[in-house]
C-alpha positions as CSV (number, residue, x, y, z in Angstrom):
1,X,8.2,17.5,12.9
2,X,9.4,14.4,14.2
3,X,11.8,14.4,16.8
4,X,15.0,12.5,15.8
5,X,17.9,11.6,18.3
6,X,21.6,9.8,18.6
7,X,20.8,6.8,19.1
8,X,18.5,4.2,16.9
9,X,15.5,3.0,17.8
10,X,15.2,-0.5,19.6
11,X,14.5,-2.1,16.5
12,X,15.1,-6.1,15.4
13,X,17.7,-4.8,13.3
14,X,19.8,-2.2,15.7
15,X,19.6,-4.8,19.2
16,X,21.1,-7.9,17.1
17,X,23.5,-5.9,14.7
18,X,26.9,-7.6,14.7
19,X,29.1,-5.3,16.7
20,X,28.6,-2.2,17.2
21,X,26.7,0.3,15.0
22,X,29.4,2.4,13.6
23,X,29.4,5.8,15.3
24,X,30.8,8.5,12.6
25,X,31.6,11.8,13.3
26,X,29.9,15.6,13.3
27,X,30.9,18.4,11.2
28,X,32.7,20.7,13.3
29,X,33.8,23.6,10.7
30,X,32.8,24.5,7.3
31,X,34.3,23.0,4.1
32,X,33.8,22.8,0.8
33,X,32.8,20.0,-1.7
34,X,31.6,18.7,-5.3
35,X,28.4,17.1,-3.9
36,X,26.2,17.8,-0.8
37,X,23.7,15.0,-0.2
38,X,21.7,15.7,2.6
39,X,19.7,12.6,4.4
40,X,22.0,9.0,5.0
41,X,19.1,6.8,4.1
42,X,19.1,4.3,1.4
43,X,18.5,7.2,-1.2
44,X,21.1,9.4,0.1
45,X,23.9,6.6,0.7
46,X,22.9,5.1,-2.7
47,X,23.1,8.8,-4.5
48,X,26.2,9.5,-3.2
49,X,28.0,5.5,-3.1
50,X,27.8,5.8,-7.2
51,X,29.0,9.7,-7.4
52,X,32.0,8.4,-5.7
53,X,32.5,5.6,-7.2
54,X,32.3,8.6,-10.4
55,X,35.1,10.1,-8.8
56,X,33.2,13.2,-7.6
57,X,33.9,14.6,-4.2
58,X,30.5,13.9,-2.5
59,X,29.9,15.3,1.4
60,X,27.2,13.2,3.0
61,X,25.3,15.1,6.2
62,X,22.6,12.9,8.8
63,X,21.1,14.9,11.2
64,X,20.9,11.4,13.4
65,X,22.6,8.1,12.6
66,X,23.0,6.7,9.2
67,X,19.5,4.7,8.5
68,X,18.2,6.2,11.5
69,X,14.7,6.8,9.8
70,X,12.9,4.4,7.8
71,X,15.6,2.9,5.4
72,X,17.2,1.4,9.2
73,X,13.7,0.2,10.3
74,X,11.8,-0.9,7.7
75,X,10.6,-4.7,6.4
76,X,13.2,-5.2,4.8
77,X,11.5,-6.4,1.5
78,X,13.4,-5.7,-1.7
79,X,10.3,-5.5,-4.2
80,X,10.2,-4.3,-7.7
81,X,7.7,-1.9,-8.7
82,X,6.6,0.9,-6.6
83,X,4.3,1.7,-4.1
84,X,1.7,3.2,-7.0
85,X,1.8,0.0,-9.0
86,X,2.5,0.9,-13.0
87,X,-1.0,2.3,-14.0
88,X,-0.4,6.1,-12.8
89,X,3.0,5.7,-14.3
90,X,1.8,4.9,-17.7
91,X,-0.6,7.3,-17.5
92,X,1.9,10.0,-16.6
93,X,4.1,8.5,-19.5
94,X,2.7,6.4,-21.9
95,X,3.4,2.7,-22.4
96,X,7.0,2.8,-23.6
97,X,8.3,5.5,-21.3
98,X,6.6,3.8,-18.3
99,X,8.4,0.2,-19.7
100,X,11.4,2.1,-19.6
101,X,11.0,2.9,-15.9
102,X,10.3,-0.2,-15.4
103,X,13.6,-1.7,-17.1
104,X,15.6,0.4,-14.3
105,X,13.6,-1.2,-11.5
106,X,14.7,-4.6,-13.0
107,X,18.8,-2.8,-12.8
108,X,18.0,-2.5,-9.5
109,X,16.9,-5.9,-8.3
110,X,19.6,-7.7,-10.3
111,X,22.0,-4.9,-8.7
112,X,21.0,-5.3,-4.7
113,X,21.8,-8.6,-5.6
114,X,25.2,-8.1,-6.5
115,X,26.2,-4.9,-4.7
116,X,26.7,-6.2,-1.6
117,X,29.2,-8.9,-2.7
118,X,31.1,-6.3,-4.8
119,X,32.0,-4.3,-1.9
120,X,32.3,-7.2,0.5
121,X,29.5,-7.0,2.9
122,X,26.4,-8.8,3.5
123,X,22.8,-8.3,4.0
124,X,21.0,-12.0,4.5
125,X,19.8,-11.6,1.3
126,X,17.4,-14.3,0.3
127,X,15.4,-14.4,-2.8
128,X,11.5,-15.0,-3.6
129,X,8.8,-12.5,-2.8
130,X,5.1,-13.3,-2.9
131,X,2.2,-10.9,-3.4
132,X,-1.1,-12.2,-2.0
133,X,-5.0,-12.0,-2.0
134,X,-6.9,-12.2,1.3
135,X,-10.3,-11.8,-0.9
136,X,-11.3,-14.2,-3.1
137,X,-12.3,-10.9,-5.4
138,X,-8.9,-10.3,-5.6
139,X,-7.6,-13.1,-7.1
140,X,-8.0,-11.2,-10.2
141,X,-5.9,-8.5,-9.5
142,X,-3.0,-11.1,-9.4
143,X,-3.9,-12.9,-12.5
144,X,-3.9,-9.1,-14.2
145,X,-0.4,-8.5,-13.0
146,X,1.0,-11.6,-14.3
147,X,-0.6,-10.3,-17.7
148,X,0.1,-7.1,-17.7
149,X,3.7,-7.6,-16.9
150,X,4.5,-9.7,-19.9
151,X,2.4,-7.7,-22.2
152,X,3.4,-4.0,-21.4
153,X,6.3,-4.5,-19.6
154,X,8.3,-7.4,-21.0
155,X,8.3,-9.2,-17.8
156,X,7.5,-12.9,-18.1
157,X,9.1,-14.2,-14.4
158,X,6.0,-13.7,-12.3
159,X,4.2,-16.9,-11.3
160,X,0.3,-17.3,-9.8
161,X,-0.1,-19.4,-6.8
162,X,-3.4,-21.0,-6.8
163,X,-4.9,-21.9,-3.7
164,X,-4.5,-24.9,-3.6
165,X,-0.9,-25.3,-3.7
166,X,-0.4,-22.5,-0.8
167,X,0.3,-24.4,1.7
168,X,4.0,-25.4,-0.1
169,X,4.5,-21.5,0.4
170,X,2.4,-20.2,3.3
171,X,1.0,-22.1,5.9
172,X,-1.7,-19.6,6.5
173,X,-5.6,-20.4,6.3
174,X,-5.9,-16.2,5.4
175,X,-4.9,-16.0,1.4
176,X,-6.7,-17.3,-1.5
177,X,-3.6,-17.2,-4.0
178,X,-0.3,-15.4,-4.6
179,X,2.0,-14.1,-7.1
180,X,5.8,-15.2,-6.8
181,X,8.3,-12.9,-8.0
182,X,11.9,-15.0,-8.2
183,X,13.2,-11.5,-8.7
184,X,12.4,-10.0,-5.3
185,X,13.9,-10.7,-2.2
186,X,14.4,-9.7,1.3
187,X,17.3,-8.7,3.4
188,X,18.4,-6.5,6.4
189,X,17.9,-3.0,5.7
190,X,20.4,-1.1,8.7
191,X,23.0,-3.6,7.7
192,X,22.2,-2.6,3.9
193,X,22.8,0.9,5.0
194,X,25.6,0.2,6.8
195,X,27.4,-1.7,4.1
196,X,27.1,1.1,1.3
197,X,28.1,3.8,4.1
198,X,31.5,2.1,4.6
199,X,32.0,2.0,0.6
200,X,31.1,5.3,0.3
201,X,33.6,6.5,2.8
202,X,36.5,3.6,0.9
203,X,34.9,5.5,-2.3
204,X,36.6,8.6,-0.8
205,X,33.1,10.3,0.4
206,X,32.9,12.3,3.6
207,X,29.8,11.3,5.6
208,X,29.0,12.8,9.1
209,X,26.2,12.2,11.5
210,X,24.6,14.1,14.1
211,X,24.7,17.1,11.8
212,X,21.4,18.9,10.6
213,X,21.3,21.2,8.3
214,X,19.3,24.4,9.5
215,X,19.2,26.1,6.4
216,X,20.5,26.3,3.0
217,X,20.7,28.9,0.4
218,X,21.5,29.0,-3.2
219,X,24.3,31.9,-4.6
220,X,26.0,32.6,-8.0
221,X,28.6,29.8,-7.7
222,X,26.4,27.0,-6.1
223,X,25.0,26.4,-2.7
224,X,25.5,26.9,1.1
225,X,24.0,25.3,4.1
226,X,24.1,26.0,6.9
227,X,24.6,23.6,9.8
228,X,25.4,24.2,13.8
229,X,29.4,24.4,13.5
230,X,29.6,25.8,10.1
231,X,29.0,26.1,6.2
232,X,29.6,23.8,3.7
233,X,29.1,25.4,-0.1
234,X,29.0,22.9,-2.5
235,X,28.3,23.1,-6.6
236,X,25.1,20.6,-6.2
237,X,22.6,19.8,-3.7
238,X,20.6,16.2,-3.1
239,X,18.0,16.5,-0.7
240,X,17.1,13.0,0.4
241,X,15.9,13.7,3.3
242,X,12.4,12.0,2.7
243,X,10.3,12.1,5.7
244,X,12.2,14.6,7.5
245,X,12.4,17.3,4.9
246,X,10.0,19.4,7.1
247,X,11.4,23.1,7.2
248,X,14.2,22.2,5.1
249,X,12.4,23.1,2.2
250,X,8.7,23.9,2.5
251,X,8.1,23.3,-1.2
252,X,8.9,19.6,-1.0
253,X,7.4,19.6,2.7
254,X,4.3,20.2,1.3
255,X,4.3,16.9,-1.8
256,X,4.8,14.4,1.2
257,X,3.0,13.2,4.1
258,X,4.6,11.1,7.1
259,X,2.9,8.4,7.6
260,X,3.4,6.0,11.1
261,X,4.3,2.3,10.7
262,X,5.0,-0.2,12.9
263,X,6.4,-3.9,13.2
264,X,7.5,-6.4,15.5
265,X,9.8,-9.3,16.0
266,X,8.8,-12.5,17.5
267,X,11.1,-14.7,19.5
268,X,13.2,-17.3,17.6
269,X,11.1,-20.0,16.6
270,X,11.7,-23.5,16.3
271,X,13.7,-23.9,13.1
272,X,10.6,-26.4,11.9
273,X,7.8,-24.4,12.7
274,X,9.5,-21.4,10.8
275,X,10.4,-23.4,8.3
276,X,6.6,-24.6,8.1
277,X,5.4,-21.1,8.1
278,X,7.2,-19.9,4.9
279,X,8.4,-23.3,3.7
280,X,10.4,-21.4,0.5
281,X,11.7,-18.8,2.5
282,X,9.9,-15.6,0.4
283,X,8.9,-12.6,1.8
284,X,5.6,-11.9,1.6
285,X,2.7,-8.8,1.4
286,X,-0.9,-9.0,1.1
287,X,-3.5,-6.7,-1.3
288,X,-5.2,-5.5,0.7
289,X,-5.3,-1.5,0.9
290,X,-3.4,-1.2,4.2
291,X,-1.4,-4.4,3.7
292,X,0.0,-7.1,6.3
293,X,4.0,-7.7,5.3
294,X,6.2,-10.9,6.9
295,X,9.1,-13.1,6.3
296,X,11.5,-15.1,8.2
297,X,14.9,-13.7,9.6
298,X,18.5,-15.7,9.7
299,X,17.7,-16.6,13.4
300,X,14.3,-18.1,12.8
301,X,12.1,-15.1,13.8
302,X,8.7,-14.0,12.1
303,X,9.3,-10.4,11.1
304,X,5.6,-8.7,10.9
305,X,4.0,-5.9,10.2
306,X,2.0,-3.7,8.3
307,X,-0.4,-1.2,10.7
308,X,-0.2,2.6,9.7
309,X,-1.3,6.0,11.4
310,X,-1.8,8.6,8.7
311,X,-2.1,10.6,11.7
312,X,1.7,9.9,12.3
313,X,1.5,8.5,15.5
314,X,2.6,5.0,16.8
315,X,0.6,2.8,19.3
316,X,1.8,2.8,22.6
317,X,2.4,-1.0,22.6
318,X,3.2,-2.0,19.2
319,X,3.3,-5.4,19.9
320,X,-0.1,-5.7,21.7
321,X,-1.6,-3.7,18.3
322,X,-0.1,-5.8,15.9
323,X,-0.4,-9.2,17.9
324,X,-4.4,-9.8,16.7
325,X,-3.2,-9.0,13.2
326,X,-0.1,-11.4,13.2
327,X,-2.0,-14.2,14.7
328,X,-5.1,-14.1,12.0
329,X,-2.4,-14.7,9.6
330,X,-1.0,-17.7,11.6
331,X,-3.4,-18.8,14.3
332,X,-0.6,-21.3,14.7
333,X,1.3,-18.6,16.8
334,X,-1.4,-17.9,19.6
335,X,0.3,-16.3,22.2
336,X,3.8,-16.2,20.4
337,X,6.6,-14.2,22.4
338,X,7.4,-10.8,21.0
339,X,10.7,-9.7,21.7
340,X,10.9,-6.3,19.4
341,X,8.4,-3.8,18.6
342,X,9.2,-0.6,17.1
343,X,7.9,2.0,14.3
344,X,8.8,5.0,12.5
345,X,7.8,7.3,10.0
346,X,7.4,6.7,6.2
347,X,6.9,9.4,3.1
348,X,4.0,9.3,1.6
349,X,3.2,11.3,-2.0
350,X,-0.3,12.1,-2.8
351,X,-0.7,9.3,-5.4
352,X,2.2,7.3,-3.9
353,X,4.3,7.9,-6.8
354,X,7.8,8.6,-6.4
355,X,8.9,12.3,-6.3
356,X,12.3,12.6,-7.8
357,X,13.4,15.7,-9.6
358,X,15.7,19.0,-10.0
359,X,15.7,22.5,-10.4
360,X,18.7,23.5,-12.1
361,X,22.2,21.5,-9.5
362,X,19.1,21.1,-6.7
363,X,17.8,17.8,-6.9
364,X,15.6,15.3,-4.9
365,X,14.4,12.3,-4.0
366,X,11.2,11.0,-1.8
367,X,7.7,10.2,-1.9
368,X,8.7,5.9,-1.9
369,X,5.3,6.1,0.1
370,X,6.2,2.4,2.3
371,X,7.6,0.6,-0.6
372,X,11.7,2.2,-0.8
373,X,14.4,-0.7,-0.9
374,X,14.4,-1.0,-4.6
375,X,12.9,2.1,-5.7
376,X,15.4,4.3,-3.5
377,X,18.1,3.1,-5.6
378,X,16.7,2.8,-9.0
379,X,15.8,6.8,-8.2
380,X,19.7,7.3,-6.6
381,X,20.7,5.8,-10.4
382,X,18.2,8.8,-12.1
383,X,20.1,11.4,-9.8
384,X,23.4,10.3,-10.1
385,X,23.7,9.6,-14.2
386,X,21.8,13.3,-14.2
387,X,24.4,14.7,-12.0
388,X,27.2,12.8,-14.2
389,X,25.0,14.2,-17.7
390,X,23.1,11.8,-18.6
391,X,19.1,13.2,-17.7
392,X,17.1,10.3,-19.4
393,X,16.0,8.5,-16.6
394,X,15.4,11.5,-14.4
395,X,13.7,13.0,-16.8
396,X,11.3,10.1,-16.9
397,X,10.5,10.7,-13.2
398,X,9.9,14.7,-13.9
399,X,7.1,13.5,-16.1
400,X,5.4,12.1,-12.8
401,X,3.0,15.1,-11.6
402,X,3.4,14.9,-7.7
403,X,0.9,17.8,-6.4
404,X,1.0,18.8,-2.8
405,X,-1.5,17.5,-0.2
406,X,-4.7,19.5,-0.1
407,X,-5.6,21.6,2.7
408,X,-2.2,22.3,4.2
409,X,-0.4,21.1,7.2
410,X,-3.1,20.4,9.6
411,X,-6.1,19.0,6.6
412,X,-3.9,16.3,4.9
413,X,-3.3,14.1,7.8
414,X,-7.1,14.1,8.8
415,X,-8.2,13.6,4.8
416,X,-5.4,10.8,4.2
417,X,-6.8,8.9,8.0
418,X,-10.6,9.4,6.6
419,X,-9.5,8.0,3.5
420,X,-7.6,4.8,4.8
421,X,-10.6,4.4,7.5
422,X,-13.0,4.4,4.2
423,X,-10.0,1.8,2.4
424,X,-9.9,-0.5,4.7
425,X,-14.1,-1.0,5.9
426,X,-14.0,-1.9,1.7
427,X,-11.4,-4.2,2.4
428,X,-13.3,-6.1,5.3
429,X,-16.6,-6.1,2.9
């Protein structure tokens, strides 16, 4: 598995954090607790943020630094929907289960919104997302959505973009038309993490870093695991550990795949050439099978991204594999600085749809497959209300048949890169 460390990776987000990154400390004996979340990402921090809030005692364990992973380094676009789209939900579910699920995503746009404010920290939210088509063929597919939204889902806020009135959205000569979602948004994911750490630990939680878990085991009165300095037995277990479940638990190991992904930073811009780039400010992702993702940052930066390695690597030089990409979007920026470049390592379900569940007081959360900020916590509200006794929502989510990869460790990374190779020649047809 992936080797994680102390410190976070040179991203955008972790160079020009305000401060310093807070530094919590490691479990050095064994205790006891309501609550063991395992895994300080965005589901785990979300999980356990609204157990405390429930007034349970919640322990929080990272084996690295809170957000180390992907929920510190990712594109920081707050979507709704999930990475699958909504046709294998409904056919997992049927129309008005599915439009259920989908009512929750809507809780949990309207709630990143406010969250942040409630417990007095900010994120640079800013509102506006746009879903693009680079083929003309797949203009359709946006028109669709729009339909389909405010026919099955009771969703009426989505708006197409035609063509011709792109350029008061993206100055880009690459996309036929778009599909603006007022609902989305985009923000800074570490300093999302961040925020909901601290008012978990005001909540009462207990979060330490730098402590893995090597093991756990379930017993008559609840569970142990087991970590370098002690034990800590708890009556539930949350494993949000996405992309770094590995050996943890082989059974979920084996319904995820980590996938690479990388992104860069450019160097501030002039504040009206940004401005012409995205001239409403709204995040935006292409669809395309393997998509391009960019929006503008506080400090005038183009934020871009968007390759993947399904055989979990990263390129050497980010920024020199992502450069040819960034400027066919914007041929504007020929030869634009790059200050950051960095990657990581996403989790990826077989049909990219989410994998949340339980077995008896063991529950779980992953498989956001590249698309997490919203979907993490719409899932954290689906553990936590089933945790608290209400099961309706994660019951919704157990309907969702999540197989494991085929072929075992060393086939489904080959299969999954063959597969994207064959994706993306149909995208370039």
């Amino acid at each position: 598995m992936f080797k994680q460390s102390a410190q976070h990776v040179a991203s955008y987000y972790a160079q020009t954090y305000p401060g310093t990154i807070p530094l919590r400390p490691t479990l050095q004996e064994g205790l006891d607790t309501g609550v063991l979340i395992i895994g300080a990402g965005f589901s785990g921090l979300h999980t356990a943020l609204r157990l405390a809030l429930a007034g349970q005692r919640v322990t929080l364990l990272e084996a690295s630094r809170v957000a180390w992973a992907a929920s510190g380094r990712n594109g920081g676009q707050a979507l709704l929907g999930w990475s699958c789209d909504m046709q294998p939900l409904e056919k997992a579910l049927g129309v008005d289960r599915a439009r259920y699920l989908w009512q929750s995503m809507c809780w949990a746009a309207s709630e990143m919104r406010e969250l942040p404010e409630r417990h007095g920290f900010d994120v640079d939210y800013r509102p506006g997302s746009l879903w693009t088509a680079v083929l003309p063929r797949r203009v359709e597919m946006l028109r669709e959505a729009q339909r389909e939204a405010a026919e099955k889902w009771g969703y009426d806020e989505l708006q197409v973009i035609e063509r011709d009135a792109l350029p008061e959205w993206i100055d880009s000569p690459r996309y036929q038309a778009a599909l603006y979602d007022p609902q989305g948004a985009h923000l800074n994911p570490l300093k999302l993490a961040q925020g909901l750490a601290a008012a978990f630990e005001a909540a009462g939680g207990r979060l330490f870093e730098q402590t893995r878990v090597l093991d756990y085991r379930e017993t008559s009165n609840g569970f142990v695991a087991r970590t370098e300095h002690g034990e800590v037995r708890s009556d539930v277990l949350v494993l949000a550990c996405n992309a770094y479940i590995d050996k943890l638990d082989r059974q979920l190991s084996r319904r995820l795949l980590p996938v690479g992904s990388y992104q860069v930073a450019t160097a501030p811009l002039d504040p009206a050439l940004a401005h012409s780039l995205l001239p409403r400010n709204s995040c935006v992702i292409d669809n395309q099978f393997v998509p391009d993702y960019f929006r503008l940052t506080p400090d005038h930066r183009l934020l871009f991204g968007g390759g993947c390695t399904y055989l979990g690597g990263i390129p050497k030089d980010v920024a020199a594999a992502t450069r040819p990409v960034l400027e066919r979007a914007f041929p504007q920026l020929r030869g634009v600085a790059i200050e950051y470049a960095w990657g990581g390592h996403l989790d990826c379900s077989l049909r990219r749809t989410p994998d949340i569940g339980r077995t008896g007081q063991r529950y779980w959360l992953q498989g956001f497959s590249g698309h997490g900020v919203l979907p993490t916590l719409a899932g954290a509200r689906a553990v936590s209300d089933a945790i608290l006794g209400d099961n309706q929502l994660l019951a919704l989510y157990q309907g969702i048949d999540n197989g494991h990869f085929p072929g075992g460790d060393r086939l489904a990374a080959p299969l999954e890169a063959a597969a994207k190779a064959w994706y993306r020649l149909r995208d370039n047809l």
